[in-house]
C-alpha positions in Angstrom: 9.3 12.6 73.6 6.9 9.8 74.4 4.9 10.4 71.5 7.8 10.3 68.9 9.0 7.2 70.5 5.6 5.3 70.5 5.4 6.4 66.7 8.7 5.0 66.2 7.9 1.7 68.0 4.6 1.7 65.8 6.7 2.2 62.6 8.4 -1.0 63.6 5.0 -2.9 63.6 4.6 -3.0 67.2 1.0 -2.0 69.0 1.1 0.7 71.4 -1.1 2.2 73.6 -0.6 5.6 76.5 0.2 5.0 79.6 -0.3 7.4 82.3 2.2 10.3 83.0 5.3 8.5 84.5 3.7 5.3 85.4 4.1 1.6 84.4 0.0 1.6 84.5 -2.6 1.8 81.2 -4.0 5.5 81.1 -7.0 3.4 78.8 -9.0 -0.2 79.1 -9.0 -2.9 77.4 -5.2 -1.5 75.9 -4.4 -4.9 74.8 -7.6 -4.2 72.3 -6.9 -0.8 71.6 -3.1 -1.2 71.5 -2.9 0.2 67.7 0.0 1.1 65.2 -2.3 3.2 63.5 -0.4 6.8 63.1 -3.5 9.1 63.7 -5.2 7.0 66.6 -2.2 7.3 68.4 -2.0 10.8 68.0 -5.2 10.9 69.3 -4.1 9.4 71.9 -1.9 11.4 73.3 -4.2 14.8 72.7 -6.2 12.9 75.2 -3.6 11.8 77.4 -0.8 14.7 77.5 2.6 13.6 78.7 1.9 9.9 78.7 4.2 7.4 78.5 3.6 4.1 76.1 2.9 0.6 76.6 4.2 -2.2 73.6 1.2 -5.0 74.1 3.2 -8.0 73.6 0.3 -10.6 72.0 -0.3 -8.6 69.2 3.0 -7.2 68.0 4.4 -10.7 68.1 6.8 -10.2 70.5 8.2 -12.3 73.2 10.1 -9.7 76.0 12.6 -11.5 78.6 12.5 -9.3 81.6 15.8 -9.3 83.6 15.3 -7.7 86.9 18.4 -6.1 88.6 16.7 -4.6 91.4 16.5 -5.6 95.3 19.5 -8.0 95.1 18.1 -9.9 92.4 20.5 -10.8 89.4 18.5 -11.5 86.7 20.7 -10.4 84.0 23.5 -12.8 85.3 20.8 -15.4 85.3 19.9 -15.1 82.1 24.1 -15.4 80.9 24.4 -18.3 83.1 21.3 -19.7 81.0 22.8 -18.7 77.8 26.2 -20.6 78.6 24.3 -23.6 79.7 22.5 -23.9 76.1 25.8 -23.2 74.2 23.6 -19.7 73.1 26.3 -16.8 72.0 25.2 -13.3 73.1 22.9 -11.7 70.1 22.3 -8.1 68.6 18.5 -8.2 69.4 16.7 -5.1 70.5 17.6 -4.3 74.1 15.9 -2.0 76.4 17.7 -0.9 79.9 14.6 -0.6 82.6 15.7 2.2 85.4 15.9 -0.5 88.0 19.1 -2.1 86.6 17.2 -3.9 84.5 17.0 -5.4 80.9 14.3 -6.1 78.4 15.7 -8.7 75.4 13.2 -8.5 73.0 13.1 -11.7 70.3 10.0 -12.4 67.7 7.6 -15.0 68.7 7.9 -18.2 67.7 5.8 -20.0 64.5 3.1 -22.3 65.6 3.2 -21.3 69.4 1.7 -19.0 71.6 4.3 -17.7 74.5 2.4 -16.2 77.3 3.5 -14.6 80.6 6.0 -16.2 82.9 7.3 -15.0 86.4 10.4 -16.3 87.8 9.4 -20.0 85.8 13.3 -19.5 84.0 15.5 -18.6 87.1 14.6 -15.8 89.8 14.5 -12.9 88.1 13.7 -13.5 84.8 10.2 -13.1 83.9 8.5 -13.3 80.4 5.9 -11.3 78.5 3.8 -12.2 75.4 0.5 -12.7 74.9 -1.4 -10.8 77.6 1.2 -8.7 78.9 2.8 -5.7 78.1 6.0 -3.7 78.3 7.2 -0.2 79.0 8.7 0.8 75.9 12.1 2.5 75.3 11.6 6.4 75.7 9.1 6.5 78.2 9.7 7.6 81.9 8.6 6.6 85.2 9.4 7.7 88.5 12.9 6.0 88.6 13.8 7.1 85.9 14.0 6.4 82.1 13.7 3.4 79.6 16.4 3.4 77.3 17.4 1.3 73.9 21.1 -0.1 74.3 21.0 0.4 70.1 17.7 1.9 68.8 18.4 0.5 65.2 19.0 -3.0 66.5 16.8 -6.0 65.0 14.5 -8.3 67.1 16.0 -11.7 66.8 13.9 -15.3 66.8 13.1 -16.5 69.7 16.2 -19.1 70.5 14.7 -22.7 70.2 15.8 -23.9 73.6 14.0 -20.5 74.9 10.8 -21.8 73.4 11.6 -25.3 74.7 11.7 -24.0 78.3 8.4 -21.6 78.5 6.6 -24.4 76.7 7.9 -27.6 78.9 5.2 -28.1 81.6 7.2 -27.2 84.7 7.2 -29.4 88.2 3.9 -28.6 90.4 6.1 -26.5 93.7 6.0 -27.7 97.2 3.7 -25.5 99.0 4.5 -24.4 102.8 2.0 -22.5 103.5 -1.1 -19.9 102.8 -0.1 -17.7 99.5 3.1 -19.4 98.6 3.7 -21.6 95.9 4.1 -19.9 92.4 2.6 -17.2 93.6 4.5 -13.4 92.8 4.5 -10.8 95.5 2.3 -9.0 93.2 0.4 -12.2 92.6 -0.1 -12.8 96.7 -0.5 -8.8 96.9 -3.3 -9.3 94.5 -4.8 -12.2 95.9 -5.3 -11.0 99.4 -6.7 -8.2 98.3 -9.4 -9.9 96.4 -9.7 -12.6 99.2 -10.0 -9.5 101.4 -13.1 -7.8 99.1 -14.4 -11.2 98.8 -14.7 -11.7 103.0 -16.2 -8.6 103.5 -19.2 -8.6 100.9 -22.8 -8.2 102.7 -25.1 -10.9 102.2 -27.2 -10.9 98.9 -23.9 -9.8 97.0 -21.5 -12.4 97.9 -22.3 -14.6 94.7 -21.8 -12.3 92.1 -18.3 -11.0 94.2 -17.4 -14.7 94.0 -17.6 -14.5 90.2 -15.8 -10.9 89.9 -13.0 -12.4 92.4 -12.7 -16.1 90.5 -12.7 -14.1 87.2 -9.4 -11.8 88.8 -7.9 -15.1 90.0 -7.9 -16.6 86.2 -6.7 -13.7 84.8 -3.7 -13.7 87.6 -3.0 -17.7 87.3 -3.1 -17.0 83.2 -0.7 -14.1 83.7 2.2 -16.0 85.4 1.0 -14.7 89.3 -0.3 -16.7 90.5 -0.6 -20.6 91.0 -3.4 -22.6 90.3 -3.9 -23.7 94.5 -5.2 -19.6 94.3 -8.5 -21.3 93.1 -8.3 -23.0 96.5 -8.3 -20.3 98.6 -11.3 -18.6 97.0 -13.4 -21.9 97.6 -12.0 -21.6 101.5 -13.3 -18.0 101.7 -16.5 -18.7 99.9 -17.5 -21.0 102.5 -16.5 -19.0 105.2 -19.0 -16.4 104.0 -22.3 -19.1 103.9 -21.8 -19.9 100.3 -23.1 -23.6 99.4 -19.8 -25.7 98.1 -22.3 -26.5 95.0 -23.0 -23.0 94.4 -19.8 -21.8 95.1 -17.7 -24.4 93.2 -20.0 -23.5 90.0 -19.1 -20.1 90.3 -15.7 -20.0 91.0 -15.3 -22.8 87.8 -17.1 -20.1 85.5 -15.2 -17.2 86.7 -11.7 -18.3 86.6 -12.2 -20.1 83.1 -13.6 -16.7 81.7 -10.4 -14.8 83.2 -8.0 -17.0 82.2 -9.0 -16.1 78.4 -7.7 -12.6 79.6 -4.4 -13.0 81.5 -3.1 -9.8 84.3 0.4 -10.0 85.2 2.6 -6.5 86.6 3.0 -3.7 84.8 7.2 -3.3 83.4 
C-alpha cells in the first residue's frame, strides 16, 4: 500500500522518499536530497526498502504542513480553530491528513517570495509547522500507532492564509528562561541536546575539538529546525570549557559549526 500511496503523492508533485517499516524515521540519508517524484527511483526505492513507509520532504514540494497534535492532553486542533476565529479565517477544503495520535496535518502551498521553515509550538501549544527542512509522514503509511489517513484524498492544497504567513514570519518575543534546557527548547529538542552535551563531556582528550564541531554543527541544525533555542549555543560553550577547551578555540568552533548546521535544519520526525 505504501508504495501506491507515495506514487500517488508523487503524481501530485510532491518529493518522497521511504521510510523505514512502520516508523516516523528516514530508511535513507540526506532524504531531503534524494526526496524524488521521479516514478522509477521510487520504485527503486522500495525494492530496496520492502514494506517501507514514505516521507513528503516539505522544502521541495512547496509545501507548508500545520501539525495539530491531539495527543497527551494537548489540543492542538482546537488551537488551531480558536486561531482561525480570531483572524476571521472560515474552515477550508485543503488536503487533510488524520495522524494516529488524534492528530491533524492541514496542508496549504507555500507562499511566493518566502521561505516557511520549521516551527514548534511558536503558533499556540500544539501546533507545530513544517517546510523547508522538515518532513511529514504521508497519508497511507503506518506506524506503530497506527495509520495516516486523508480526511478527502481528492482534496486540493489551498494558499497559505496571509495572516498564517504573517505569524511564522513575525520575529517572535526572546522567552524568559528559568532554568538549564528550558526556553524554546522541545522535549525532543532538550532530549537531543543532552544527549549531545552528554557525548560532548565524555570525549577523551585529543578528540574533544573536532566533537565540539560535530555537537555545534547538531545544535544549528536543532535551533534551525524549530528545537531548540538559540541559549543551546550557550550550553555548548559551558561544556566546552568544562572539558579544558580554550574560550578562543572553543568559541571559533562552536561559531563554525552551528552556522554550517543551521543551513541544514533537524526537527522530529511526524
Amino acid at each position: 500500500m505504501s508504495l501506491e500511496a507515495a506514487l500517488a503523492a508523487a503524481a501530485r508533485g510532491w518529493h518522497v522518499f521511504p521510510l523505514r517499516p512502520r516508523s516516523k524515521l528516514p530508511a535513507v540519508d540526506r532524504w531531503e536530497q534524494r526526496a524524488t517524484c521521479d516514478v522509477d527511483r521510487l520504485r527503486d526505492y522500495w525494492e530496496r526498502h520492502p514494506g517501507a513507509g514514505y516521507g513528503i520532504a516539505c522544502g521541495p514540494s512547496g509545501l507548508l504542513v500545520v501539525d495539530l497534535d491531539g495527543k497527551g492532553g494537548a489540543n492542538g486542533p482546537g488551537e488551531w480553530f480558536k486561531l482561525r476565529d480570531a483572524h476571521n479565517d472560515p474552515a477550508t477544503g485543503t488536503y487533510t491528513v488524520v495522524t494516529p495520535n488524534d492528530g491533524l496535518h492541514a496542508y496549504f502551498e507555500q507562499p511566493a517570495g518566502v521561505e516557511l521553515r520549521n516551527t514548534a509550538g511558536r503558533l499556540a501549544e500544539g501546533i507545530d509547522t513544517r517546510g523547508h527542512g522538515g518532513f511529514v509522514v504521508g497519508a497511507g503509511s503506518s506506524i506503530d500507532t497506527g495509520t495516516y489517513e486523508a480526511v478527502d484524498t481528492d482534496a486540493s492544497v489551498e494558499p497559505c492564509p496571509t495572516w498564517l504567513a504573517r505569524l511564522l514570519t513575525r520575529k517572535p518575543r526572546r522567552p524568559v528562561r528559568t532554568g538549564p534546557a528550558q526556553g524554546r527548547h522541545t522535549r525532543y529538542g532538550a532530549a537531543a541536546l543532552e544527549r549531545i552535551l552528554g557525548r560532548l563531556a565524555a570525549t577523551p582528550e585529543g578528540q574533544r575539538n573536532v566533537e565540539l564541531n560535530t555537537a555545534a554543527f547538531s545544535v544549528g541544525q536543532l535551533i534551525a529546525g524549530g528545537e531548540l533555542d538559540a541559549d543551546a549555543v550557550s550550553e555548548l560553550g559551558t561544556v566546552a570549557s568544562r572539558i579544558g577547551l580554550s574560550e578562543t578555540e572553543a568559541l571559533a568552533t562552536i561559531a563554525s559549526g552551528t552556522s554550517a548546521g543551521m543551513a541544514r535544519p533537524r526537527s522530529a520526525p511526524r
